[in-house]
Structures are given as C-alpha cells and as structure tokens.
BABA-684694 format. One record per residue: chain; x, y, z of N, C-alpha, C in turn; residue number from 1. Coordinates in nm, 3 decimals, always signed. Layout:
+-------+---------+---------+---------+---------+----------+---------+---------+---------+---------+------+
: chain :  n.east : n.north :    n.up : ca.east : ca.north :   ca.up :  c.east : c.north :    c.up : resi :
+-------+---------+---------+---------+---------+----------+---------+---------+---------+---------+------+
:     A :       X :       Y :       Z :       X :        Y :       Z :       X :       Y :       Z :  NUM :
...
+-------+---------+---------+---------+---------+----------+---------+---------+---------+---------+------+
This chain:
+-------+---------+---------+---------+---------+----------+---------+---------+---------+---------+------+
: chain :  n.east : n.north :    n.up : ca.east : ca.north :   ca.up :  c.east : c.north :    c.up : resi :
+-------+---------+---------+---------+---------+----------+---------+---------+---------+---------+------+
:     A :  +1.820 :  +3.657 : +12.367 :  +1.712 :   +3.588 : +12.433 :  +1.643 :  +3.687 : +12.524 :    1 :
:     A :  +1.548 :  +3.681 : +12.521 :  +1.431 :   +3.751 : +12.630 :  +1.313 :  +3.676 : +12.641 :    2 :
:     A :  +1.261 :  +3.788 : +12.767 :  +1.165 :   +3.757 : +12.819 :  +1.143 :  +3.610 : +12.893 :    3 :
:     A :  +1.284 :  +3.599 : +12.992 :  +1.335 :   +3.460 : +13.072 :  +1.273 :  +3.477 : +13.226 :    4 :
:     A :  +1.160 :  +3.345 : +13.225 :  +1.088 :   +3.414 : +13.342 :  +1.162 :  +3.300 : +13.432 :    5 :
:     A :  +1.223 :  +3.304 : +13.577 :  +1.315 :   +3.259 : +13.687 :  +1.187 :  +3.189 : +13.758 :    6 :
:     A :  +1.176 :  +3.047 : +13.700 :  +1.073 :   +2.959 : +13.784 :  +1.151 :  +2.932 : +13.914 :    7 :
:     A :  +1.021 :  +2.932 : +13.999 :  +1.070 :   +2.965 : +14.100 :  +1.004 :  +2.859 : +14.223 :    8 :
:     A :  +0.957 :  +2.745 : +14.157 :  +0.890 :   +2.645 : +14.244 :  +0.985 :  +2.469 : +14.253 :    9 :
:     A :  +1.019 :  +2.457 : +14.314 :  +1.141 :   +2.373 : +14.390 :  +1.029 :  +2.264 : +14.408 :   10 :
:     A :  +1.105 :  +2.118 : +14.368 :  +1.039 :   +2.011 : +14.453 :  +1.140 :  +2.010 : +14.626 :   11 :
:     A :  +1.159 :  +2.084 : +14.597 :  +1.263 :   +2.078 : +14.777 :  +1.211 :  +2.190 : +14.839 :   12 :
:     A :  +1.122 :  +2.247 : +14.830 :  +1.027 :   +2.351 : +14.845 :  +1.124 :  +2.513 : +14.896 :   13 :
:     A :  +1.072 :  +2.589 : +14.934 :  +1.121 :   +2.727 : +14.967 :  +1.200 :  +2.717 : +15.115 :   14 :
:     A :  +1.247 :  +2.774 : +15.146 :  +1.308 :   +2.896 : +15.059 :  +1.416 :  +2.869 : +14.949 :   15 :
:     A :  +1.392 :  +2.909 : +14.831 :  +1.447 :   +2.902 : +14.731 :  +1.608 :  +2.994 : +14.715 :   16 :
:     A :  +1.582 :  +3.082 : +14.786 :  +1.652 :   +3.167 : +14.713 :  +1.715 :  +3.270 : +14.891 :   17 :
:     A :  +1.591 :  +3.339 : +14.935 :  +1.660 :   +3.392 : +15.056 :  +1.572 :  +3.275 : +15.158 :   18 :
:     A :  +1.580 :  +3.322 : +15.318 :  +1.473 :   +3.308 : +15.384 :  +1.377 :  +3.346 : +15.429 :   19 :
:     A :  +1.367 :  +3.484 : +15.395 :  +1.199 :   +3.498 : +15.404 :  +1.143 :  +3.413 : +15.301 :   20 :
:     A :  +1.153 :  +3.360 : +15.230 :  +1.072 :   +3.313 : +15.119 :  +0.969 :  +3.193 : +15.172 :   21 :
:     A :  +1.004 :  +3.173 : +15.333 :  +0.934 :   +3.065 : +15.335 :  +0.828 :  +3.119 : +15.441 :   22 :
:     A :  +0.821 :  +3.217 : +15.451 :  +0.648 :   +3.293 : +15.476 :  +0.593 :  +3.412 : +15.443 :   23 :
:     A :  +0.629 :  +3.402 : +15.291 :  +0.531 :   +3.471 : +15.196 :  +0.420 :  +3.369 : +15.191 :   24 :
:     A :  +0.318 :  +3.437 : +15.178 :  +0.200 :   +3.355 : +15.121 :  +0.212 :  +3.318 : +15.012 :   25 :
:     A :  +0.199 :  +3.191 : +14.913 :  +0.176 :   +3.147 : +14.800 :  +0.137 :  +3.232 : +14.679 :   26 :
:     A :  +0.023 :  +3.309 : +14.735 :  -0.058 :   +3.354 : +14.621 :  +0.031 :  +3.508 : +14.613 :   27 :
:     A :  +0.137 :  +3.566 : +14.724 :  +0.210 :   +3.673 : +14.696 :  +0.319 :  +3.567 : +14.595 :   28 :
:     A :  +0.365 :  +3.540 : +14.628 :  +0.470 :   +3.467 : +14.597 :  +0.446 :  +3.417 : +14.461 :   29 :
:     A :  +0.349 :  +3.364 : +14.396 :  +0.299 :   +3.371 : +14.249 :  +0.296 :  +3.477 : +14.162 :   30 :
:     A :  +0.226 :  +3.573 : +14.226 :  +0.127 :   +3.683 : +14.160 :  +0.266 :  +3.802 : +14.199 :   31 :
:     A :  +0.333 :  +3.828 : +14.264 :  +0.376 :   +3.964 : +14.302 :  +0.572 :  +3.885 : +14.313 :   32 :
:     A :  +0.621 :  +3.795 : +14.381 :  +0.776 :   +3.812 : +14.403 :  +0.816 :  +3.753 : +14.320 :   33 :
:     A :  +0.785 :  +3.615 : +14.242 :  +0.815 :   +3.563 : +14.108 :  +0.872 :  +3.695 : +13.995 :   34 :
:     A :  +0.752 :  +3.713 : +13.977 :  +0.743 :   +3.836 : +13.867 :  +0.853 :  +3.933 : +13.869 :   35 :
:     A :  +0.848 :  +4.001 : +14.029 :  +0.964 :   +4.079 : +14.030 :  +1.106 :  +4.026 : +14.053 :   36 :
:     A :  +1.136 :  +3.928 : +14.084 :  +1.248 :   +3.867 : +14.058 :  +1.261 :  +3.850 : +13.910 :   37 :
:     A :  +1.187 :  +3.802 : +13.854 :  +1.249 :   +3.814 : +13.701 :  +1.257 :  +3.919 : +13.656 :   38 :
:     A :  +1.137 :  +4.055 : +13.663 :  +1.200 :   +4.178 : +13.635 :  +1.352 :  +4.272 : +13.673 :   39 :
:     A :  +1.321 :  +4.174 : +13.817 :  +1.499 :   +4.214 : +13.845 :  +1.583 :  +4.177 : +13.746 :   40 :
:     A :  +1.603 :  +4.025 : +13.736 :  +1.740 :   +3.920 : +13.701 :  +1.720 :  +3.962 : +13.533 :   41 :
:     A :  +1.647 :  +4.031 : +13.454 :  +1.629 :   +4.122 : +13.312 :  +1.723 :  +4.263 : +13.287 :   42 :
:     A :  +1.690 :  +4.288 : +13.416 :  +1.738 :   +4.435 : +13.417 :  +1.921 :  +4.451 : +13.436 :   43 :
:     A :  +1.931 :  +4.294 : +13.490 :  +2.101 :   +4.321 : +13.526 :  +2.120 :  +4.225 : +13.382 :   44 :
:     A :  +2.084 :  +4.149 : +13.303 :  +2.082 :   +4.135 : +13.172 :  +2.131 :  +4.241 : +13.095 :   45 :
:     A :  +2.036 :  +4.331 : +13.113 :  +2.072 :   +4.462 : +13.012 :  +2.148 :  +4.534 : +13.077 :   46 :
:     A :  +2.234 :  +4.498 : +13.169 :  +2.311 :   +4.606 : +13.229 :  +2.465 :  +4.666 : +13.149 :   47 :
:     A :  +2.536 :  +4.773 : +13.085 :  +2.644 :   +4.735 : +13.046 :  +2.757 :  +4.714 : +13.131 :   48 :
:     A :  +2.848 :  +4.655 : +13.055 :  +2.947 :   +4.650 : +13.183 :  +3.036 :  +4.742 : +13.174 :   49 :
:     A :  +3.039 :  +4.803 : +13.030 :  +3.122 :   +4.922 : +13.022 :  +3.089 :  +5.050 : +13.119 :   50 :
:     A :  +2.938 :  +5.100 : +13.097 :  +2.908 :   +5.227 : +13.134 :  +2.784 :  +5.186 : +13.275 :   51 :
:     A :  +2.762 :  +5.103 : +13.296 :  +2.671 :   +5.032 : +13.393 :  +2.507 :  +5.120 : +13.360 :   52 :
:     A :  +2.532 :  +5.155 : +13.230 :  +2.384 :   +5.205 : +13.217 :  +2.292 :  +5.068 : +13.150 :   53 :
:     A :  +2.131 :  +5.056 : +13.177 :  +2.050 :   +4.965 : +13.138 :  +1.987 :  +4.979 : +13.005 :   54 :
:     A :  +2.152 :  +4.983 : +12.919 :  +2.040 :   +4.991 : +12.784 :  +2.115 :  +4.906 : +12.692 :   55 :
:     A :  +2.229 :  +4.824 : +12.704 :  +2.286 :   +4.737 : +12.619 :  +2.264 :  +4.610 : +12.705 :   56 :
:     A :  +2.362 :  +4.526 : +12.556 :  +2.402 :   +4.344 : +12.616 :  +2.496 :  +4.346 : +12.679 :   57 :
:     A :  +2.467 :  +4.269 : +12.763 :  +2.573 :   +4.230 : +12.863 :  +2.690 :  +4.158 : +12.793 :   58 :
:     A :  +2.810 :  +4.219 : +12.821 :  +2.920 :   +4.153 : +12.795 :  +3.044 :  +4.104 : +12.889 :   59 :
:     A :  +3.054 :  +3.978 : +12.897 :  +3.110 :   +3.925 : +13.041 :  +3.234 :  +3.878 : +12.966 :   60 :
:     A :  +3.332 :  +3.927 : +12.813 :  +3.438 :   +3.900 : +12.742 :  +3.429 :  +3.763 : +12.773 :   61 :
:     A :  +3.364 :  +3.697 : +12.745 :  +3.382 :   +3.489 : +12.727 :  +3.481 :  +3.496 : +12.631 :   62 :
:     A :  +3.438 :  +3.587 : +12.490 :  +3.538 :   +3.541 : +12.348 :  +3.649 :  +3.606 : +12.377 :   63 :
:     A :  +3.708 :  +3.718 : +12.502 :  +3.826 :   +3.802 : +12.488 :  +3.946 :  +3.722 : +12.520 :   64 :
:     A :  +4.037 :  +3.712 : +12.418 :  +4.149 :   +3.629 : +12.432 :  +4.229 :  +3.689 : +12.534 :   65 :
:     A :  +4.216 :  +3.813 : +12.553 :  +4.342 :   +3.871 : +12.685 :  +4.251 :  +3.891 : +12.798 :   66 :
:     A :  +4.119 :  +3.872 : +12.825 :  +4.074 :   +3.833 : +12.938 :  +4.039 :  +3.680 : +12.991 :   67 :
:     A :  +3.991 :  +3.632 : +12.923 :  +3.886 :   +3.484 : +12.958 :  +3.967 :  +3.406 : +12.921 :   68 :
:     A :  +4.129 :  +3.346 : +12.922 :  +4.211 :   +3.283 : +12.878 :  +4.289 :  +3.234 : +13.018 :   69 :
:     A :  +4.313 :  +3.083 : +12.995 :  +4.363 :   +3.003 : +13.115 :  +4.512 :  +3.087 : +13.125 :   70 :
:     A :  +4.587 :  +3.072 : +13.060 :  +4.699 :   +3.108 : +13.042 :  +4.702 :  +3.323 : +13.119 :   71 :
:     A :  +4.628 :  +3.388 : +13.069 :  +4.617 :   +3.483 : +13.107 :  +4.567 :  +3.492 : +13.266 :   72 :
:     A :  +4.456 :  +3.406 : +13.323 :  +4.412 :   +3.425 : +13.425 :  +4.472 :  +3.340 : +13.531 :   73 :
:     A :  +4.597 :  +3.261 : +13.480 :  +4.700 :   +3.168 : +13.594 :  +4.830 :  +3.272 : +13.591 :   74 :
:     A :  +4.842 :  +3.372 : +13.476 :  +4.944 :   +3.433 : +13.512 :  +4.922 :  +3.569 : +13.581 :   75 :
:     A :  +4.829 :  +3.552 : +13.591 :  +4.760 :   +3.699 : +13.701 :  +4.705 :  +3.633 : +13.856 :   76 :
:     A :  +4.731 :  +3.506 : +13.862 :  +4.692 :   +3.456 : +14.015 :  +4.771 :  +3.403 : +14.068 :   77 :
:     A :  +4.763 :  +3.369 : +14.182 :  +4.889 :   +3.307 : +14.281 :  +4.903 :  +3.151 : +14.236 :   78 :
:     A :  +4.796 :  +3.050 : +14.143 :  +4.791 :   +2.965 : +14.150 :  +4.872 :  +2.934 : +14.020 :   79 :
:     A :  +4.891 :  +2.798 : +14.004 :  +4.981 :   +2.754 : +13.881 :  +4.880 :  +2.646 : +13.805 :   80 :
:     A :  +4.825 :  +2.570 : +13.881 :  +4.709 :   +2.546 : +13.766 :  +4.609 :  +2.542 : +13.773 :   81 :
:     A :  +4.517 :  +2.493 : +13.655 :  +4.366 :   +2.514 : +13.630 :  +4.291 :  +2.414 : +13.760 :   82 :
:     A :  +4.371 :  +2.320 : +13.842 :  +4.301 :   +2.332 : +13.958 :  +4.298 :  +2.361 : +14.031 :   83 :
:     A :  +4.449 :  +2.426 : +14.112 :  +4.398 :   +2.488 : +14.195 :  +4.334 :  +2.601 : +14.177 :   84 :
:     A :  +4.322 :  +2.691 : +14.102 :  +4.255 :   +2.771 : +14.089 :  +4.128 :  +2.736 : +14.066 :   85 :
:     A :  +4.072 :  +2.673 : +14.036 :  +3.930 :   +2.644 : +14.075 :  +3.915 :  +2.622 : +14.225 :   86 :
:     A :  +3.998 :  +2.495 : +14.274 :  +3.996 :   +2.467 : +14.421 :  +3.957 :  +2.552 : +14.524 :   87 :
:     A :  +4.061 :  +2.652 : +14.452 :  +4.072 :   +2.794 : +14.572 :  +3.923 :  +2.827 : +14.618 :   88 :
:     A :  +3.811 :  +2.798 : +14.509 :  +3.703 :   +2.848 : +14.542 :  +3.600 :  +2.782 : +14.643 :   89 :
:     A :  +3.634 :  +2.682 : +14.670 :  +3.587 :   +2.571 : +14.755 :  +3.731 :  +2.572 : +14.877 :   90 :
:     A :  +3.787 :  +2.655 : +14.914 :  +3.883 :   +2.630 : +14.993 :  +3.801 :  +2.707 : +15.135 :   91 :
:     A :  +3.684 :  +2.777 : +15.151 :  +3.648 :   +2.854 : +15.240 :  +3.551 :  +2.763 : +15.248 :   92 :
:     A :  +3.471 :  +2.654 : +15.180 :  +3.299 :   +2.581 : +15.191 :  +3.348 :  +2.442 : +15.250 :   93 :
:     A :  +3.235 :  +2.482 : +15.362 :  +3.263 :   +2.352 : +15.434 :  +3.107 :  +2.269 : +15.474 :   94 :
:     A :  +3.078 :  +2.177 : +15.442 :  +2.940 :   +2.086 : +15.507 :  +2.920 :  +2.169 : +15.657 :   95 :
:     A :  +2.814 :  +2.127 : +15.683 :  +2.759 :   +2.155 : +15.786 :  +2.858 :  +2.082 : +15.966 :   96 :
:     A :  +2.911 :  +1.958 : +15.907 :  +2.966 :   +1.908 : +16.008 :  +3.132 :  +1.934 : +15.996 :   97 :
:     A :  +3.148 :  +2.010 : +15.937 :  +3.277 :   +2.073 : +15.867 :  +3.388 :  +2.036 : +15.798 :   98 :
:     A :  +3.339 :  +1.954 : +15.716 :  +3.386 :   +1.878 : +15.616 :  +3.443 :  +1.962 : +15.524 :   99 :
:     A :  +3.544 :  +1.967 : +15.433 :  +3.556 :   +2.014 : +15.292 :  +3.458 :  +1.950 : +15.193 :  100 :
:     A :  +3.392 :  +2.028 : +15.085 :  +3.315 :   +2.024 : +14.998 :  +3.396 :  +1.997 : +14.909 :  101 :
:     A :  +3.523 :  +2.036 : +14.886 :  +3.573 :   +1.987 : +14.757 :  +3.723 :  +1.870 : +14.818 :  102 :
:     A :  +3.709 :  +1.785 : +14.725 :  +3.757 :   +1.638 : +14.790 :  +3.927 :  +1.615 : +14.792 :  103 :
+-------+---------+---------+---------+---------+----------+---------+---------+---------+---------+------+
C-alpha cells in the first residue's frame, strides 16, 4: 500500500497529535504540516528493521512463529497470562482524577 495520506482533521478539533498544533494557522496546517507528517509516517514505512536503511518493507515478524507467538512472548516475561500481560500496559495510565484506565 502507498501513498497513505494521515488525515488530520478531528471533529474534537486540534491538537491532534502534539500541542503546538493548536496555533498553527489553518492554511499552514493544510498546505505545509499535514503533508509533512505524512511524508514523515512513509518514510518510517519504508524503514528496514534489519539494516534501518529507507529502502525496504517494513517487517514487524507478525507471521514469525519464534517471535510474535503468545506462548513465546509469556515465556520471555514476568507475566503468566495473556492478561496480564496486556494489563501491565495500562498498569502506569491513570484518568485525570486518578483512576485506573484499565478496570
């Protein structure tokens, strides 16, 4: 797939992404940071992961049975199962009034 342009207009409006974003002018923000954000988020597309040069596909081993495997990645972590190990990742995020995010 190419040529994936990163819309970048929110009904919850800006800042989208950092906070300056919410005083760029519009017409920069169309014409000039859109654009280069997607020229960015392309370029780490083609990044390899072998040699970190920008001229292959990205390969993040989804299909590698001795990487991307439950069984492989619970026996390489402190956790014993497929939830806590997810959990763990929501164990630092907390609401604003400091709630746990994950229930």
């Amino acid at each position: 797939v190419e040529n994936i342009e990163a819309p970048h207009w929110d009904v919850d409006g800006t800042p989208n992404f950092y906070w300056f974003e919410q005083i760029v002018p519009s017409f920069l923000m169309k014409h000039l940071y859109v654009p280069v954000l997607t020229c960015f988020y392309s370029l780490l597309r083609r990044q390899s992961t072998d040699t970190g040069m920008l001229n292959a596909t990205f390969d993040d081993a989804l299909d590698d049975p001795d990487e991307n495997m439950w069984e492989v990645v619970l026996s390489r972590s402190q956790h014993k199962t497929k939830r806590d190990w997810t959990a763990a990742f929501y164990d630092i995020a907390f609401s604003w009034d400091g709630n746990s995010l994950w229930p």
